[in-house]
mmCIF file of the N, C-alpha and C atoms, coordinates in Angstrom:
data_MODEL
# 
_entry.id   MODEL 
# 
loop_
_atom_site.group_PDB 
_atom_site.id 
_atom_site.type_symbol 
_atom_site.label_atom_id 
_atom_site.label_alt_id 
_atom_site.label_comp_id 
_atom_site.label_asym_id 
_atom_site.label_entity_id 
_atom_site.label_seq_id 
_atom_site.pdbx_PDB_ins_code 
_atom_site.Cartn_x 
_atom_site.Cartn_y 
_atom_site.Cartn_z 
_atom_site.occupancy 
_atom_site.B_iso_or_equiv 
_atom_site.pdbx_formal_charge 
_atom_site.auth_seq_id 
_atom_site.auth_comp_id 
_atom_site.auth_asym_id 
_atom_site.auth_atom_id 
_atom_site.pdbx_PDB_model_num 
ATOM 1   N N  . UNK A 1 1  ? 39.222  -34.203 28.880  1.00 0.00 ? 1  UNK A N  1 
ATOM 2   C CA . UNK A 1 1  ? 38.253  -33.316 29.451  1.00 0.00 ? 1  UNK A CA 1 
ATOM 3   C C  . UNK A 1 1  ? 37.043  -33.266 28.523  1.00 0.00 ? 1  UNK A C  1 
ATOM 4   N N  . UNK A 1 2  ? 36.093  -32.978 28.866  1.00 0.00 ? 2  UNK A N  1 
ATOM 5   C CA . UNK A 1 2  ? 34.651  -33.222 28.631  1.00 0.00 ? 2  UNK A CA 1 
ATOM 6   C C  . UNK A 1 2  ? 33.682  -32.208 28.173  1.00 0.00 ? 2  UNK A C  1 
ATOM 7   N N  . UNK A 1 3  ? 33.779  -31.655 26.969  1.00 0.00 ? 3  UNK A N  1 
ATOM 8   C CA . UNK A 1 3  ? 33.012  -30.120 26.904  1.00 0.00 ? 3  UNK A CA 1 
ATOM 9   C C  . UNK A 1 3  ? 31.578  -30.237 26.557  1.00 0.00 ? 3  UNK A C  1 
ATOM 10  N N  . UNK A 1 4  ? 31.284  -29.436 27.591  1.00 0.00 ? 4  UNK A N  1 
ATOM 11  C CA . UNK A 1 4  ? 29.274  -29.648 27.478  1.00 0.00 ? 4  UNK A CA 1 
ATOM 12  C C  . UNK A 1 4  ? 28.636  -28.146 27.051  1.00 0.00 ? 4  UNK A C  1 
ATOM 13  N N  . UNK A 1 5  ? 29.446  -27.802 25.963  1.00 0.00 ? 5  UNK A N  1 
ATOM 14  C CA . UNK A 1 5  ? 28.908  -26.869 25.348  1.00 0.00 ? 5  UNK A CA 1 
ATOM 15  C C  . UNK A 1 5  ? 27.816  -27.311 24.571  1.00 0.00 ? 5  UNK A C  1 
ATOM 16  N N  . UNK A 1 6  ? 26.841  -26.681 24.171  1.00 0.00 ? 6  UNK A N  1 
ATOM 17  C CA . UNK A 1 6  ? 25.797  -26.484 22.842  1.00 0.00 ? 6  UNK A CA 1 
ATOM 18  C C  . UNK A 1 6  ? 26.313  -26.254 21.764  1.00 0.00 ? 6  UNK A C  1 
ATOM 19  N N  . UNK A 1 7  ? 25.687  -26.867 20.959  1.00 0.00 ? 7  UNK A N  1 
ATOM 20  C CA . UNK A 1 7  ? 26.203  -26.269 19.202  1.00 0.00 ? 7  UNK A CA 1 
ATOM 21  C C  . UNK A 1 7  ? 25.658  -25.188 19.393  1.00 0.00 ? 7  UNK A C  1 
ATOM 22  N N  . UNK A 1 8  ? 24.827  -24.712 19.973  1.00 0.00 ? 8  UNK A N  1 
ATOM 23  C CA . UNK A 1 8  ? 24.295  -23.423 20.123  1.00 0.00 ? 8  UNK A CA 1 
ATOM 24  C C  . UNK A 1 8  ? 25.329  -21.925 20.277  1.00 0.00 ? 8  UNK A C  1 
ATOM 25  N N  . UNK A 1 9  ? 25.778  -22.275 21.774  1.00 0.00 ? 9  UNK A N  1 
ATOM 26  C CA . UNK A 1 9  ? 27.109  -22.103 22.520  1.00 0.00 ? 9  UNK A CA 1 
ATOM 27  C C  . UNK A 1 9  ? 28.282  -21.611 21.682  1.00 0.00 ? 9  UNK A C  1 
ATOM 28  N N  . UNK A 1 10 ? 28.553  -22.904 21.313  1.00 0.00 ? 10 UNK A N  1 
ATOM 29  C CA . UNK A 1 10 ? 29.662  -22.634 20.597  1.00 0.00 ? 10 UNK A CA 1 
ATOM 30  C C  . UNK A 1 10 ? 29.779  -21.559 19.206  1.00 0.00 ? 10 UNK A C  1 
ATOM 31  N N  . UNK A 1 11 ? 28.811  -21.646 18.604  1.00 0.00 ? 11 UNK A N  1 
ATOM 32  C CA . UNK A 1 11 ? 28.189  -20.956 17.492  1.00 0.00 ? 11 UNK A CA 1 
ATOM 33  C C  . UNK A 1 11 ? 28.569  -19.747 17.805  1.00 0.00 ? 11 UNK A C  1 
ATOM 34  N N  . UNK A 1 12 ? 27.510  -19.327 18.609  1.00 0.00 ? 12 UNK A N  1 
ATOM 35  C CA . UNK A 1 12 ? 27.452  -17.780 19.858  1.00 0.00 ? 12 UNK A CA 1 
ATOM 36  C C  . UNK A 1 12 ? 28.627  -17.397 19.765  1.00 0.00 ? 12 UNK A C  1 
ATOM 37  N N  . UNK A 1 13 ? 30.049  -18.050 20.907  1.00 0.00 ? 13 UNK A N  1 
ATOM 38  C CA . UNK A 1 13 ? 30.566  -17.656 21.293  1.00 0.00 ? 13 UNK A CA 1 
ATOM 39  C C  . UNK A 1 13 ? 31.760  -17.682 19.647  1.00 0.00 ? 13 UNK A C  1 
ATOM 40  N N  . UNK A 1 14 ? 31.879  -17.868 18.918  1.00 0.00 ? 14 UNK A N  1 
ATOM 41  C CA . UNK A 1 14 ? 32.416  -17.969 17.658  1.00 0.00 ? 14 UNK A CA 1 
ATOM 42  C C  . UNK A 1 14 ? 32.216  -16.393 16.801  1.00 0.00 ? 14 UNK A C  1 
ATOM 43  N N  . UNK A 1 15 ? 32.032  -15.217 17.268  1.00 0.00 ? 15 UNK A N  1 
ATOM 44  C CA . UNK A 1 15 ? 31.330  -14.303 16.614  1.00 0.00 ? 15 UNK A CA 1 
ATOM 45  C C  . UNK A 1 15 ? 32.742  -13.753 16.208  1.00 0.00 ? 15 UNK A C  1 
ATOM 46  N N  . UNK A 1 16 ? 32.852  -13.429 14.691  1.00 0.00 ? 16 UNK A N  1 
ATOM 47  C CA . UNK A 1 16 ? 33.710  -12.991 14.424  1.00 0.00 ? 16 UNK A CA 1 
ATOM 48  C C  . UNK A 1 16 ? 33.602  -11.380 14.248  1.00 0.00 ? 16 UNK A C  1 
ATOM 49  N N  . UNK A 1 17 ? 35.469  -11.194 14.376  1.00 0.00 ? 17 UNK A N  1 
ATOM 50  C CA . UNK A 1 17 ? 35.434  -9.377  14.804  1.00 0.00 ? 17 UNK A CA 1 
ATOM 51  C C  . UNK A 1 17 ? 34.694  -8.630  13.804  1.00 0.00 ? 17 UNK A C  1 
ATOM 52  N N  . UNK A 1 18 ? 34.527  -7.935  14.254  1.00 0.00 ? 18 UNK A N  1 
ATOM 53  C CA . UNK A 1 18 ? 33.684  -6.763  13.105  1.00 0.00 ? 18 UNK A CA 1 
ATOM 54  C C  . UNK A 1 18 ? 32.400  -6.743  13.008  1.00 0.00 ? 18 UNK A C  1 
ATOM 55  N N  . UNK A 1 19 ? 31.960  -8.313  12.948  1.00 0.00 ? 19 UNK A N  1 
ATOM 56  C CA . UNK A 1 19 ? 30.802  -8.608  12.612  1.00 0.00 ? 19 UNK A CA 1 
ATOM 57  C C  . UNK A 1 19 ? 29.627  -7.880  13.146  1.00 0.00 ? 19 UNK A C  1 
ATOM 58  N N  . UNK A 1 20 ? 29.576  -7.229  14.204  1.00 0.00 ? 20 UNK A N  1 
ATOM 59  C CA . UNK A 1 20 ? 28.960  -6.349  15.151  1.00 0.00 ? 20 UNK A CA 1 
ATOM 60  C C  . UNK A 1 20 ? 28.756  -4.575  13.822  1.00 0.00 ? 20 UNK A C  1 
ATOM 61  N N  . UNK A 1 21 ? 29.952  -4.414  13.942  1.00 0.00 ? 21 UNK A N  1 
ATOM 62  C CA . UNK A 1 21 ? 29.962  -3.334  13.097  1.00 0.00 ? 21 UNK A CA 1 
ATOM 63  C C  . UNK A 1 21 ? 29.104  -3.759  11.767  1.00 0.00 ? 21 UNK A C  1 
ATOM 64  N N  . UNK A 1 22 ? 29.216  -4.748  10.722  1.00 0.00 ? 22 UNK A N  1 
ATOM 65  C CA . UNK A 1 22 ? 28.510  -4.459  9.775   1.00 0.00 ? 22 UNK A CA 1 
ATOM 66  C C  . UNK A 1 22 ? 27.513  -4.724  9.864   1.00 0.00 ? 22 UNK A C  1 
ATOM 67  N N  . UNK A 1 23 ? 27.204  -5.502  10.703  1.00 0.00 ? 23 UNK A N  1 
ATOM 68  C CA . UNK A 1 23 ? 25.603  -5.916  10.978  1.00 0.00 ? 23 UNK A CA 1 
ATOM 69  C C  . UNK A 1 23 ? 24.787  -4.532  11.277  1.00 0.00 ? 23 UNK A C  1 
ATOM 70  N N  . UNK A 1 24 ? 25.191  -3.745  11.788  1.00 0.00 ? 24 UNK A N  1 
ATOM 71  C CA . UNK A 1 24 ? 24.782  -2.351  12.272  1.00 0.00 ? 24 UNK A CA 1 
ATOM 72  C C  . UNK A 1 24 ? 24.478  -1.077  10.953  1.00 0.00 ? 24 UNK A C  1 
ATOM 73  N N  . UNK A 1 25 ? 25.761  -1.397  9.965   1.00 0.00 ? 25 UNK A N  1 
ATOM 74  C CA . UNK A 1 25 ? 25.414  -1.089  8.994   1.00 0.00 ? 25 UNK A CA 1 
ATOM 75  C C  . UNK A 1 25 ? 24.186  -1.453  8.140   1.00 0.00 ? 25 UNK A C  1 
ATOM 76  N N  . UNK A 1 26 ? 24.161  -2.686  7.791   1.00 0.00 ? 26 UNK A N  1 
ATOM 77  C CA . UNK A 1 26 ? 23.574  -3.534  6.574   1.00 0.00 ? 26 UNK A CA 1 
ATOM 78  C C  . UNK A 1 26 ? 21.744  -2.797  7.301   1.00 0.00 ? 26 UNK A C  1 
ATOM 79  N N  . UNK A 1 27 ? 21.505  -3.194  8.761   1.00 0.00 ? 27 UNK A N  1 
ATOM 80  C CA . UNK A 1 27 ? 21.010  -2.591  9.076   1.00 0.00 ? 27 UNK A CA 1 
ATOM 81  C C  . UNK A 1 27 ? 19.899  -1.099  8.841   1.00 0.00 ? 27 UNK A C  1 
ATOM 82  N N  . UNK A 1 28 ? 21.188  -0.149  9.749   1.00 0.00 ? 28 UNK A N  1 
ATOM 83  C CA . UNK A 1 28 ? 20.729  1.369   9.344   1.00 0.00 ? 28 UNK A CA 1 
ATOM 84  C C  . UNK A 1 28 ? 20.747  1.557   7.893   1.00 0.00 ? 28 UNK A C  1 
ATOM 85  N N  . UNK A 1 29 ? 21.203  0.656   6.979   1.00 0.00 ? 29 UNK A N  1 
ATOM 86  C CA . UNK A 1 29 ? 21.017  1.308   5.646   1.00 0.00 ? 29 UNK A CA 1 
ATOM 87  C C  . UNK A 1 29 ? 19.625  0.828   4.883   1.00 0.00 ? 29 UNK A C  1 
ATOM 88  N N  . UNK A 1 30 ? 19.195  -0.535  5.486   1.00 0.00 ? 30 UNK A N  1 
ATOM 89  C CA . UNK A 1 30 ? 17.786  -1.150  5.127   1.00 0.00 ? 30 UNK A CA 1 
ATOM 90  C C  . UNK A 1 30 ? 16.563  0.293   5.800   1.00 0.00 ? 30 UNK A C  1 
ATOM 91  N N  . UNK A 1 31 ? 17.145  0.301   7.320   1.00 0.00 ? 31 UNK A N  1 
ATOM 92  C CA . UNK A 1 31 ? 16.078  1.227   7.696   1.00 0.00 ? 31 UNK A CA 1 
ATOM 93  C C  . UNK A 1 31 ? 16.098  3.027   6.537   1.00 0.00 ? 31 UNK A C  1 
ATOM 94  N N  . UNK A 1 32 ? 17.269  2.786   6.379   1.00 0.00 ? 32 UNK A N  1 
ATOM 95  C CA . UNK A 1 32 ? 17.064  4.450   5.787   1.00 0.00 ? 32 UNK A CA 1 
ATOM 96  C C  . UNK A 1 32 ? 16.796  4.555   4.736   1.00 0.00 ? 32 UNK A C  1 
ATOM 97  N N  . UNK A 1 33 ? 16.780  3.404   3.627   1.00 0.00 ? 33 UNK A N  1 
ATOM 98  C CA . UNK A 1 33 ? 16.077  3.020   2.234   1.00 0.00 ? 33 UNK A CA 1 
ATOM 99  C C  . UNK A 1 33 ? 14.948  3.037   2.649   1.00 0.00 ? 33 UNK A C  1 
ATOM 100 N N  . UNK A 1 34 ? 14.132  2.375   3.668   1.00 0.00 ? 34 UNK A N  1 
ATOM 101 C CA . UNK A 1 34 ? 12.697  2.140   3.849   1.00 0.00 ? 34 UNK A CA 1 
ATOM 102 C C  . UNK A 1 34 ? 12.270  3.745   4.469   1.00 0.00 ? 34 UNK A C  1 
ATOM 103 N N  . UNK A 1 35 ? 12.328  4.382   5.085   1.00 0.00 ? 35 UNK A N  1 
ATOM 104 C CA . UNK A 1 35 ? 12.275  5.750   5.186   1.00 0.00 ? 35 UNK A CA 1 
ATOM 105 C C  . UNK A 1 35 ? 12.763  6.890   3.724   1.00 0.00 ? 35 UNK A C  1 
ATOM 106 N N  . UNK A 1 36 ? 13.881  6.917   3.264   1.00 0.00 ? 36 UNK A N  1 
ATOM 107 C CA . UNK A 1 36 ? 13.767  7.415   1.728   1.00 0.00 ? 36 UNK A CA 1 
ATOM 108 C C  . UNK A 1 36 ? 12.549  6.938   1.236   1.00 0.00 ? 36 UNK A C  1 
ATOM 109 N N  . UNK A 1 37 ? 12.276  5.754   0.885   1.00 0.00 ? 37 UNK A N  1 
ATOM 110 C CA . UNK A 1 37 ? 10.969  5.337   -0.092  1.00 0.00 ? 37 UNK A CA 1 
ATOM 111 C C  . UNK A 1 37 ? 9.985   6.304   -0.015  1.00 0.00 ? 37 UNK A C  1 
ATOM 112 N N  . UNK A 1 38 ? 9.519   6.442   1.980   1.00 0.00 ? 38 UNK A N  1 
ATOM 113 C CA . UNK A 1 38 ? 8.521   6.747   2.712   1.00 0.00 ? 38 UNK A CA 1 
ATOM 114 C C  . UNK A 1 38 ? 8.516   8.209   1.996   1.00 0.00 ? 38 UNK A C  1 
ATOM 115 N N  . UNK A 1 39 ? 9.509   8.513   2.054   1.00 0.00 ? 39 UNK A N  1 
ATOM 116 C CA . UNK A 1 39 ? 9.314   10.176  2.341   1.00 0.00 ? 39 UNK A CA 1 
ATOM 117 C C  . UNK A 1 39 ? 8.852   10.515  0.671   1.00 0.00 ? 39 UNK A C  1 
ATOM 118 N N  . UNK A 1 40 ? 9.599   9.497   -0.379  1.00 0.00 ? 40 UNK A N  1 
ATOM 119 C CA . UNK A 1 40 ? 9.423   9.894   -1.787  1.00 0.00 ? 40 UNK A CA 1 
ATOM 120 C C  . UNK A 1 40 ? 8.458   9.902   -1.727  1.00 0.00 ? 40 UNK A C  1 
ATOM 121 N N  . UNK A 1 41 ? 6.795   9.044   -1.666  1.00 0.00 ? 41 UNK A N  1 
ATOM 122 C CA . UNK A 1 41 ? 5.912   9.172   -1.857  1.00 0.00 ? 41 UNK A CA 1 
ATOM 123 C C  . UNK A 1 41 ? 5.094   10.082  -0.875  1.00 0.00 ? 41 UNK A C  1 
ATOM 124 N N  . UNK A 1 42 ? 5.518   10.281  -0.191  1.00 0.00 ? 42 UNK A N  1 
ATOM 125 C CA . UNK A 1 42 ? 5.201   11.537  0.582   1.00 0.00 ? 42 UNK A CA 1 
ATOM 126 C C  . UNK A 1 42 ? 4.901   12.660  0.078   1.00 0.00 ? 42 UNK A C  1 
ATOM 127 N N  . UNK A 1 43 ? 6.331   12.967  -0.779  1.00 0.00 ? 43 UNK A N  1 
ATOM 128 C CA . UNK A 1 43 ? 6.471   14.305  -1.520  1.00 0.00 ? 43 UNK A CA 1 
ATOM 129 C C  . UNK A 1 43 ? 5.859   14.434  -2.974  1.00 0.00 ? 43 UNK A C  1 
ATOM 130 N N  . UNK A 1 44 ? 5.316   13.146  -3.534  1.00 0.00 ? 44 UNK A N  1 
ATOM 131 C CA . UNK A 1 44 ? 4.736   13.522  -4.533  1.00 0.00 ? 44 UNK A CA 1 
ATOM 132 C C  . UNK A 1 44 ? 3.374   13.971  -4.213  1.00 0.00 ? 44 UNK A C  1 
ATOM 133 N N  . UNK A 1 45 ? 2.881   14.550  -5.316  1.00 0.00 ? 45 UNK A N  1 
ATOM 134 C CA . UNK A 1 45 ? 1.625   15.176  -5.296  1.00 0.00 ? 45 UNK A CA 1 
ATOM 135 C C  . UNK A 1 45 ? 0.598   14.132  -5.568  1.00 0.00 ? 45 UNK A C  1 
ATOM 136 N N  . UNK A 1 46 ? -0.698  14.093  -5.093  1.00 0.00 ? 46 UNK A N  1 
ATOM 137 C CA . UNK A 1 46 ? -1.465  13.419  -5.363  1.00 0.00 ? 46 UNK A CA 1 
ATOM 138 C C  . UNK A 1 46 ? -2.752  14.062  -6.469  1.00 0.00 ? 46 UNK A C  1 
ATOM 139 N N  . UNK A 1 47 ? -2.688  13.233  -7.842  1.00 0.00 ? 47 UNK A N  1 
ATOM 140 C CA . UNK A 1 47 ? -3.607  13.753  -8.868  1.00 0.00 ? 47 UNK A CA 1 
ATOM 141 C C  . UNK A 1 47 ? -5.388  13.375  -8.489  1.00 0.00 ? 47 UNK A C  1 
ATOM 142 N N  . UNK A 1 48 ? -5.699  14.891  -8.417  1.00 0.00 ? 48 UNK A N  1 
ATOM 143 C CA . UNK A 1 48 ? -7.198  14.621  -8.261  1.00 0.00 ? 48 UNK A CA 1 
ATOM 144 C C  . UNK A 1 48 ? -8.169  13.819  -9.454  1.00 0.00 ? 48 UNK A C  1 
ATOM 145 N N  . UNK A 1 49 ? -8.662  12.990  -9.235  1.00 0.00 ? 49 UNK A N  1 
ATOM 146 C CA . UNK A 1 49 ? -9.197  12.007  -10.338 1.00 0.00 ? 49 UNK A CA 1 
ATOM 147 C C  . UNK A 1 49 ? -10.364 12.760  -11.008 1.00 0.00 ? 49 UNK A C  1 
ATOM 148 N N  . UNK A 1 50 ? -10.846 13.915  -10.673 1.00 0.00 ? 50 UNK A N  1 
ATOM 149 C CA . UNK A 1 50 ? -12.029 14.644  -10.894 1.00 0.00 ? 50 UNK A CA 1 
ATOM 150 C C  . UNK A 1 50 ? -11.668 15.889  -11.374 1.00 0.00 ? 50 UNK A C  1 
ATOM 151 N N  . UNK A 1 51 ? -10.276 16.106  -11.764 1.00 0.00 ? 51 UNK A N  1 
ATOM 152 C CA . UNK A 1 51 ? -9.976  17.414  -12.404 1.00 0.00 ? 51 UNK A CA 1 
ATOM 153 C C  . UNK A 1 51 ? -10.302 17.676  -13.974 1.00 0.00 ? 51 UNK A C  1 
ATOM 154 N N  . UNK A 1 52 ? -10.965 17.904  -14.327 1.00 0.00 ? 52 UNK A N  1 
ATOM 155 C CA . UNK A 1 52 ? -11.141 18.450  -15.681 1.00 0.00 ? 52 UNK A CA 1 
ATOM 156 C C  . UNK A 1 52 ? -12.291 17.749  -15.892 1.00 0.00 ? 52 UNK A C  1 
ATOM 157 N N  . UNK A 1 53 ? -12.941 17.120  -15.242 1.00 0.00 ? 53 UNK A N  1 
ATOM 158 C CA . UNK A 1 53 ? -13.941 16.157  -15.322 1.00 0.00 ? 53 UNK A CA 1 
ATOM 159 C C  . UNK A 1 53 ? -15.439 17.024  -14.885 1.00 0.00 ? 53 UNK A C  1 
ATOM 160 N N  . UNK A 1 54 ? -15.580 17.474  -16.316 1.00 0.00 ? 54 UNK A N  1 
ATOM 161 C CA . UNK A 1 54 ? -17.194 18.230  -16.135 1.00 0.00 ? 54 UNK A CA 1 
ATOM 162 C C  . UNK A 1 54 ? -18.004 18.198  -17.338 1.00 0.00 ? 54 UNK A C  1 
ATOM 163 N N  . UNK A 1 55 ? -18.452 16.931  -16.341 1.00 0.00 ? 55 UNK A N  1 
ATOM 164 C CA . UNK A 1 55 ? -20.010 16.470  -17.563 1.00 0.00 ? 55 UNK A CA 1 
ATOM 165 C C  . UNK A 1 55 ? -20.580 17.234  -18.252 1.00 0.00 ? 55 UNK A C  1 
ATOM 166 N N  . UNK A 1 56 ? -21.126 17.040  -19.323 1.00 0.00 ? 56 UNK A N  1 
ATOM 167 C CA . UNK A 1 56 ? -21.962 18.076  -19.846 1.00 0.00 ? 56 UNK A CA 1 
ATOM 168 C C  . UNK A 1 56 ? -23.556 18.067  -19.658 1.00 0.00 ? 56 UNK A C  1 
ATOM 169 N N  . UNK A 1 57 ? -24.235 18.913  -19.381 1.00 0.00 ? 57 UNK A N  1 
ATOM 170 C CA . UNK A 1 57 ? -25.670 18.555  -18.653 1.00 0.00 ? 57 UNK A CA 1 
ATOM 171 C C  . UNK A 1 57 ? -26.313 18.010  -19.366 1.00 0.00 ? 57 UNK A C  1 
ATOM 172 N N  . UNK A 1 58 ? -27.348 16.713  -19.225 1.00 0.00 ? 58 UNK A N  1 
ATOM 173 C CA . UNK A 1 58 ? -28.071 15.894  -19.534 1.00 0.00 ? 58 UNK A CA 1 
ATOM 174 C C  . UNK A 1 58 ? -29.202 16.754  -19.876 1.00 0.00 ? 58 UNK A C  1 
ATOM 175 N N  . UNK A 1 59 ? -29.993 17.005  -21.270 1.00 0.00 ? 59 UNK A N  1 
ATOM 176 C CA . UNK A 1 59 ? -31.538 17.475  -21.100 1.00 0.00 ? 59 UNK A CA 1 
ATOM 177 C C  . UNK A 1 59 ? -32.148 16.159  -20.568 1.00 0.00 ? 59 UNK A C  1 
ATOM 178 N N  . UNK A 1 60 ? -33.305 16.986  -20.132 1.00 0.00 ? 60 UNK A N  1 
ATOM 179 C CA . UNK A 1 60 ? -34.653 15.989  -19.241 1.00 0.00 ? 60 UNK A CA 1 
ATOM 180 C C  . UNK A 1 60 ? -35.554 15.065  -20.258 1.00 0.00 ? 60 UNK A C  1 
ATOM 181 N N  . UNK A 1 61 ? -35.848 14.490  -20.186 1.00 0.00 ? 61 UNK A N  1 
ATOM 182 C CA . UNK A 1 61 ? -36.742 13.684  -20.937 1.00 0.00 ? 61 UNK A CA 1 
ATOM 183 C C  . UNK A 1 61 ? -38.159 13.926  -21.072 1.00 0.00 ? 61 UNK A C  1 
ATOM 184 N N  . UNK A 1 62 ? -38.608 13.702  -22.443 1.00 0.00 ? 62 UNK A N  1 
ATOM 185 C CA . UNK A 1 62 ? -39.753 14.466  -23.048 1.00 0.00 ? 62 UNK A CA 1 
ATOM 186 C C  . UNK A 1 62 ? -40.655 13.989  -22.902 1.00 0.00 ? 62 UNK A C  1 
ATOM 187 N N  . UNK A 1 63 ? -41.615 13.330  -22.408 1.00 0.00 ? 63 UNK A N  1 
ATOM 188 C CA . UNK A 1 63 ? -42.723 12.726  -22.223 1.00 0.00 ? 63 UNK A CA 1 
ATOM 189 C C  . UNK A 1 63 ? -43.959 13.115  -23.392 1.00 0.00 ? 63 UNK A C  1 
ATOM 190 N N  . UNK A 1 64 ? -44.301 12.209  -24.385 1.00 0.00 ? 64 UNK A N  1 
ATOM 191 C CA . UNK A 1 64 ? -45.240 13.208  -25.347 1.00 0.00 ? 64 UNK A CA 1 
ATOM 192 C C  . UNK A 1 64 ? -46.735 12.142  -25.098 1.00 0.00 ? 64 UNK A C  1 
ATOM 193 N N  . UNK A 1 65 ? -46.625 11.505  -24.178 1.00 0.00 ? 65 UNK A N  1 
ATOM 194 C CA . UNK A 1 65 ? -47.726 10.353  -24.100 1.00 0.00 ? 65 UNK A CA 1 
ATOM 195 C C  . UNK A 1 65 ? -48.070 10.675  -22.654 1.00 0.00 ? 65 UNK A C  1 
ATOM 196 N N  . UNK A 1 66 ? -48.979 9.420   -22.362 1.00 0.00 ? 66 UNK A N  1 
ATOM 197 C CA . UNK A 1 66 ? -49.191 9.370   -20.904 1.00 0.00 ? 66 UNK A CA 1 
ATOM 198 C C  . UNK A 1 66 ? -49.274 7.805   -21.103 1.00 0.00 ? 66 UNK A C  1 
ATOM 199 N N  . UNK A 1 67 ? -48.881 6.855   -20.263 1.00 0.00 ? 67 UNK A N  1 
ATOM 200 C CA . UNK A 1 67 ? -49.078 5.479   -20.059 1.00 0.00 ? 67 UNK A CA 1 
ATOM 201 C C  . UNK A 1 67 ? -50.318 5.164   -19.253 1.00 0.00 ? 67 UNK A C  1 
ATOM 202 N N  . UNK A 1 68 ? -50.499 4.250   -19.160 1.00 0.00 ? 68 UNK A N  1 
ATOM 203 C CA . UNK A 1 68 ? -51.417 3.521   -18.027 1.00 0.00 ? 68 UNK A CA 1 
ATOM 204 C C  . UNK A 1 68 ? -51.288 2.177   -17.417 1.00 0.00 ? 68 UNK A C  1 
ATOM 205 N N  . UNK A 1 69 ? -51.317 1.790   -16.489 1.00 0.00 ? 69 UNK A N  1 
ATOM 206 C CA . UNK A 1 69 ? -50.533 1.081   -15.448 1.00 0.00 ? 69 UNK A CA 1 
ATOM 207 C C  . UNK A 1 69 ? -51.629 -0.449  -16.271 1.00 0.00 ? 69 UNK A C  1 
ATOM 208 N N  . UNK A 1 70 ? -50.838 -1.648  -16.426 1.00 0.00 ? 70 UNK A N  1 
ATOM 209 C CA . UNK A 1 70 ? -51.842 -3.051  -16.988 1.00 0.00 ? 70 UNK A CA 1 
ATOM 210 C C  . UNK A 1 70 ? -52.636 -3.162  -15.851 1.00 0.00 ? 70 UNK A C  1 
ATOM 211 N N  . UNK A 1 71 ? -52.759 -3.348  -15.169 1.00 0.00 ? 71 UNK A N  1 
ATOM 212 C CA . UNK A 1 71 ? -54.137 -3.649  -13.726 1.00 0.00 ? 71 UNK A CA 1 
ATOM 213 C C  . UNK A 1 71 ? -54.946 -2.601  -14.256 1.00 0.00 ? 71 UNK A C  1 
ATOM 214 N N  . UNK A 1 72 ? -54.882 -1.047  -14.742 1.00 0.00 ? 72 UNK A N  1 
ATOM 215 C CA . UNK A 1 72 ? -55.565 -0.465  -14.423 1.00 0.00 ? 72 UNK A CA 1 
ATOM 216 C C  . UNK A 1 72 ? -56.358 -0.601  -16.589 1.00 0.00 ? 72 UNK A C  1 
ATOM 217 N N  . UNK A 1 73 ? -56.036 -1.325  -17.122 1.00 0.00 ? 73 UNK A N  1 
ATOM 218 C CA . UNK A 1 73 ? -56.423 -0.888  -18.456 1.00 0.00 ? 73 UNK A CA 1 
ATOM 219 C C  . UNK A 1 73 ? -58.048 -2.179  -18.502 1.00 0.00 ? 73 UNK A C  1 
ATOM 220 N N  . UNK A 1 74 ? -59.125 -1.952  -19.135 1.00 0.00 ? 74 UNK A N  1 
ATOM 221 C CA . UNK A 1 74 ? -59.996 -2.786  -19.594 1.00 0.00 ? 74 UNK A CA 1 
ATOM 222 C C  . UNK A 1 74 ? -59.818 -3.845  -20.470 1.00 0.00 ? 74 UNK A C  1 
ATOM 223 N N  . UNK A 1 75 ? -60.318 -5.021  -20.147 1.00 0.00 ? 75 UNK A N  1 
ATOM 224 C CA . UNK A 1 75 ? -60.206 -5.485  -21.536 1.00 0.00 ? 75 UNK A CA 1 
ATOM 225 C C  . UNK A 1 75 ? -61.974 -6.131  -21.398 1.00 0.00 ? 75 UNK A C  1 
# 
């Protein structure tokens, strides 16, 4: 007799017991690590980068001259 199965087929139909069950596991436990992660950084606090951060005021600049623009000087 003559079997015209697929390696495919056969593969498939080859599923061993259980295998259903841990696959389900290995699974829900990837998804619920990736959700833990989620939630850890969730719950931390986020540090404001601008806390304590206060410049001290710049004085203005003293001007004790006056310039004059080169186009506008004689020679």
């Amino acid at each position: 007799m003559i079997n015209d199965q697929s390696l495919y087929g056969i593969l498939a139909g080859s599923e061993e017991k259980g295998r259903g069950v841990m696959e389900t596991a290995v699974y829900a436990t990837c998804i619920l690590s990736v959700a833990a992660a989620i939630f850890q950084f969730i719950g931390q606090p986020t540090p404001d980068p601008f806390a304590g951060f206060d410049p001290a005021p710049q004085p203005a600049p003293v001007v004790s001259h006056s310039a004059e623009a080169v186009w506008e000087t004689k020679s």
